[in-house]
N, C-alpha and C positions, 0 to 999 in steps of 0.2 A: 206706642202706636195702637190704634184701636183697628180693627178688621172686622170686616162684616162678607157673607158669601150670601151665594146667589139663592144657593139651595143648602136644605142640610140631608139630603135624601138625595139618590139616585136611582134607577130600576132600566138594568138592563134586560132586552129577549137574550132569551136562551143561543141565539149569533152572534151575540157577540156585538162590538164596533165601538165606537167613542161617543162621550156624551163629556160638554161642558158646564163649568162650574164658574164664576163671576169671581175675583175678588175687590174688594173694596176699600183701599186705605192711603195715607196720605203719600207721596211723591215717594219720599224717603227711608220709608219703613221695608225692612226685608221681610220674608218670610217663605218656606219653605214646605213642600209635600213629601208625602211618606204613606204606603200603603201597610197590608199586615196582609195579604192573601198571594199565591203564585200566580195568578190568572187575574190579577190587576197589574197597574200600570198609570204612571202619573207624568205628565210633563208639563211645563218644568218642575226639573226638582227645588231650587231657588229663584228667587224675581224679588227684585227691587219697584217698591208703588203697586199700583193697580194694575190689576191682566185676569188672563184666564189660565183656566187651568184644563188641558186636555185628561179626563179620563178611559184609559183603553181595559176594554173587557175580553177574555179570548173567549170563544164558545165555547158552551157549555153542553155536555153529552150525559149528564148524569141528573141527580135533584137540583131543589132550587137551592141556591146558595148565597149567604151574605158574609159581607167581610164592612171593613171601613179603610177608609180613606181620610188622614189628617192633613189639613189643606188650613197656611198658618194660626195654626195653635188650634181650630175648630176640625171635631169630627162632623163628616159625612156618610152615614149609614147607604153601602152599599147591597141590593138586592139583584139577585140575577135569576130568572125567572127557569123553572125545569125545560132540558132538552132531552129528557125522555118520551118517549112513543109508544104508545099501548095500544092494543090491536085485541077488539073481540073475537072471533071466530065461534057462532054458535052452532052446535052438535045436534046432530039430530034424536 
């Protein structure tokens, strides 16, 4: 079976939420997702043919952080943009 996705990137804000991913392959062909981060999330984890693929990010309170996302047999370079807040206060 051949596969093709929507994206090979994704970039979440620092809140986090879902963002979708295409796949592309014929009726028959299975294929399956799989992250490598705690603060990602994939559904489905298997599908038979063509669908999408829900990606969920939890917010993010620290730097920016990437992981990936294998979405069948092709990685997806995950980016999650800083949820840190810096604050000047200038002195006199």
């Amino acid at each position: 079976c051949n596969y093709s996705l929507s994206t090979s990137s994704l970039t979440f804000s620092a809140s986090g939420g879902q963002l979708s991913v295409n796949v592309s392959t014929s009726a028959l062909c299975t294929w399956s997702t799989s992250d490598n981060a705690t603060w990602l999330s994939t559904l489905p984890a298997n599908f038979i043919g063509s669908g999408a693929v829900v990606v969920t990010a939890q917010a993010n309170t620290g730097p920016e952080r990437t992981a990936t996302v294998t979405i069948a047999g092709r990685t997806v370079n995950v980016t999650q943009r800083s949820g840190c807040v810096f604050q000047v206060n200038p002195t006199d």
